[in-house]
C-alpha angles and dihedrals in degrees: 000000000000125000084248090054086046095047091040086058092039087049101039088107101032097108094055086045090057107118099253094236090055099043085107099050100042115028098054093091103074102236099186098057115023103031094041096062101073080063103051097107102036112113108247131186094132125099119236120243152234078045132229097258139017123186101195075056092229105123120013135161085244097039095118092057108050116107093006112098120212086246094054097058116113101149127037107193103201120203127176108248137330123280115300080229121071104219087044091058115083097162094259116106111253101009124137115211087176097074126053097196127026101268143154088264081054105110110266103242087062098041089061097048079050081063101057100043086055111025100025092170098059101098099142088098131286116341111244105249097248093061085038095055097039077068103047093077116230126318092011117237122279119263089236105049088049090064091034098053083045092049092052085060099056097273111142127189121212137171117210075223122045094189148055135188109147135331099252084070099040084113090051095054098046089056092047087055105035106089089048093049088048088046093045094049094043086055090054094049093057099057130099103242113085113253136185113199101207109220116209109183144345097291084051103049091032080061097053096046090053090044088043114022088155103051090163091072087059096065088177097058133083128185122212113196114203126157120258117287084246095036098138093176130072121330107023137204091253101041092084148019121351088251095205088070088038085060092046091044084061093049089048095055091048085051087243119140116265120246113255093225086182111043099166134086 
């Protein structure tokens, strides 16, 4: 079979598993036809995760919208792609489902935005685990309820790429998905509410130039372009801005509340 017959099996059902309060955001690019095509001739024989449905409810395709409404949403955090391991991937951008509770066996890239909720004046590079962890409180959080608390507040996770098989096909995924994230973020954009989309890295803000290429027209939304939280060329997540109160200096300008990044004693 091809990655585009896998994906088309994976996907038979996506449309009716659409939160019902982001069906219009989200199911007006035609997944099954258009997208699908780019993918036609990759070898496939590896399922697609996070998968479609879940039924613990742990890590779902749809995972970053439940419970969030369109309306609600005031910051939209962009990654690459999921995990490169499927029980890592949830289908928010950065989270770990590994790990229960933030810890030093918690991916990197996580472990970093962790950093900058709890410590936001550490800018000299990544915190050695034992200082981290004396901040974390004990135990630490759950990884969980970190993205979950976040995501209560407007915060939406997204991925330029939903999916993941293997990393021979990485460039296959991100154009099956990419008509339905510029839609999604255009739609955003468009909305009342202020919002700030939080670029981490080139593929994210790559993806939001191609969604918004006029952000001028969209006067309540801002855009904050950091490096990726493992970017080891070049600019680096740490060589700047903390971009977490970047984000909430946005929201301020626009009189929107700030995010709460830390939200635990």
């Amino acid at each position: 079979m091809s990655l585009r017959d896998d994906m088309q099996q994976a996907l038979a059902e996506w449309a009716a598993t659409v939160p019902e309060n982001w069906r219009e955001a989200i199911i007006a690019p035609n997944l099954e036809a258009d997208k699908l095509v780019g993918a036609q001739d990759e070898e496939g024989a590896f399922a697609p995760y996070p998968p479609l449905h879940d039924a613990e409810g742990a890590r779902h395709l749809f995972l970053p919208f439940t419970g969030l409404l369109p309306t609600d949403v005031r910051v939209v955090l962009i990654g690459q792609d999921p995990y490169t391991e499927p029980d890592r991937a949830t289908g928010r951008s950065f989270e770990d489902g590994v790990a229960g509770r933030i810890s030093e066996t918690t991916r990197p890239a996580l472990r970093r935005l962790v950093q900058s909720a709890v410590a936001p004046g550490l800018l000299g590079g990544p915190e050695p685990w034992r200082n981290l962890r004396a901040m974390l409180g004990d135990p630490p959080p759950q990884t969980v309820r970190f993205f979950d608390c976040l995501q209560e507040q407007g915060v939406l996770f997204v991925n330029a790429s939903w999916t993941f098989t293997h990393k021979k096909h990485q460039s296959a995924h991100k154009e099956i998905w990419r008509l339905l994230t510029e839609h999604l973020l255009r739609q955003i954009a468009a909305a009342q509410g202020g919002t700030v989309f939080l670029l981490l890295g080139r593929e994210a803000q790559d993806v939001f130039r191609r969604s918004i290429p006029e952000p001028d027209d969209f006067p309540r939304t801002a855009s904050i372009a950091h490096p990726h939280p493992t970017a080891y060329r070049g600019d680096t997540y740490f060589n700047g801005a903390n971009p977490l109160i970047s984000v909430n200096q946005a929201l301020q300008a626009m009189g929107e509340a700030e995010i709460e990044w830390w939200p635990f004693p």
